[in-house]
C-alpha positions as CSV (number, residue, x, y, z in Angstrom):
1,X,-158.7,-148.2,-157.1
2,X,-157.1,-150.8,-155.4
3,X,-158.6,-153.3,-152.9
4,X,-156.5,-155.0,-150.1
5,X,-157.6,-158.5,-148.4
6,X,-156.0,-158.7,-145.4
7,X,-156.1,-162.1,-143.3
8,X,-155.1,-162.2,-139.8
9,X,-154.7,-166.1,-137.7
10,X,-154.5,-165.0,-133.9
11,X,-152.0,-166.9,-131.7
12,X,-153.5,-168.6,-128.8
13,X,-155.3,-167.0,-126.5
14,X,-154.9,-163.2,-128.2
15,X,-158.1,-163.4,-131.0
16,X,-159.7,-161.2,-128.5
17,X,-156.6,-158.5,-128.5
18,X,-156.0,-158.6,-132.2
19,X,-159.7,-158.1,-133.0
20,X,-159.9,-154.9,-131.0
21,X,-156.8,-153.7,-132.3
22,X,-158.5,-154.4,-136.0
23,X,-161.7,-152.5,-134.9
24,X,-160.1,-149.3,-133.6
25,X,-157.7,-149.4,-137.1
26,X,-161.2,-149.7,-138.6
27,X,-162.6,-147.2,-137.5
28,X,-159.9,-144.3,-137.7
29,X,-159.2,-145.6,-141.4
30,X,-162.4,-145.3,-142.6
31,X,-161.8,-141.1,-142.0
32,X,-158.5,-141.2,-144.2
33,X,-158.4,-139.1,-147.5
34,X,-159.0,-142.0,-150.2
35,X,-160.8,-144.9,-148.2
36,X,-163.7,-146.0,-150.1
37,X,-164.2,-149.1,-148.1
38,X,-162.7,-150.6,-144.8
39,X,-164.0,-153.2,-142.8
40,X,-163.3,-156.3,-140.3
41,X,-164.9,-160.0,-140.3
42,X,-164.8,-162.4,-138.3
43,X,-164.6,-166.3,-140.1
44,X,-168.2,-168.1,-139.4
45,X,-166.1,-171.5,-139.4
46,X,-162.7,-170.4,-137.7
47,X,-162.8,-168.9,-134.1
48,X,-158.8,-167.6,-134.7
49,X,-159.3,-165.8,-138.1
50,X,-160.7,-162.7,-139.5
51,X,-160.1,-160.2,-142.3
52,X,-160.2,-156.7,-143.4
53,X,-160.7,-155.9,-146.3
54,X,-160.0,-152.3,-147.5
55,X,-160.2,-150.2,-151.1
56,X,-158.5,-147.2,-151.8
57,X,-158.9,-144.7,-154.7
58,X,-155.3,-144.7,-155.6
59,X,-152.1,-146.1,-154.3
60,X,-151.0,-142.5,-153.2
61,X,-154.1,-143.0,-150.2
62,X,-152.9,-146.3,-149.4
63,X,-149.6,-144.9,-148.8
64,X,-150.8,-141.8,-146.5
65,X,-152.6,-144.2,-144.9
66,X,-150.2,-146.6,-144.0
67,X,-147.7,-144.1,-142.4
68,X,-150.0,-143.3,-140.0
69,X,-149.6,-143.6,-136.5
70,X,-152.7,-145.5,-135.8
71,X,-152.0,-148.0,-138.2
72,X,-148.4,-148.8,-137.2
73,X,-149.8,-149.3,-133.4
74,X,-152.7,-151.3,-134.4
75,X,-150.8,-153.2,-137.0
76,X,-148.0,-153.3,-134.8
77,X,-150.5,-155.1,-132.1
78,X,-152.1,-157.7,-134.3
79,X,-148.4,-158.8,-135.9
80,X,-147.6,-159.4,-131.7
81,X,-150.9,-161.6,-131.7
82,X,-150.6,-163.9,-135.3
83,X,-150.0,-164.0,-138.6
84,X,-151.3,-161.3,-141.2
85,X,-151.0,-162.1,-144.6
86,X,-152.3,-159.5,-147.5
87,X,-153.5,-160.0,-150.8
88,X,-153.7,-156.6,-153.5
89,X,-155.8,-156.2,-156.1
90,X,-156.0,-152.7,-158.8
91,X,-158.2,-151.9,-161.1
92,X,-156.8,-149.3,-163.3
């Protein structure tokens, strides 16, 4: 299984675009092969930041998942708006 944090610090002015970018990646990844969990936040102390956070059965799901056309447009859109930065965990 492996669990991805993903944190995202908008630009000025673009929160608004990156977040809907994030929710619309949500939601077509939580329908690929392998996703156990995906979800966004929004920070309670930080109106420019949120995170997904993401867990896949293997890395073979992650993969599938990240050649997909909706997550190189959405991911594509919130790299344009700030700064993503990703932390991976596995548990074997």
């Amino acid at each position: 299984m492996i669990r991805l944090n993903c944190f995202f610090q908008a630009k000025e002015g673009l929160y608004t675009k990156a977040l809907e970018a994030a929710v619309a990646l949500v939601a077509k990844s939580q329908k690929h092969p392998g996703c156990i969990a995906y979800d966004a936040f929004e920070s309670a102390t930080r109106p420019d930041v949120f995170t997904i956070i993401e867990t896949w059965a293997d890395q073979a799901a992650l993969d599938a998942h990240s050649a997909t056309p909706e997550f190189i447009q959405y991911v594509g859109i919130m790299q344009e708006c700030g700064e993503l930065s990703v932390e991976a965990f596995e548990k074997k």
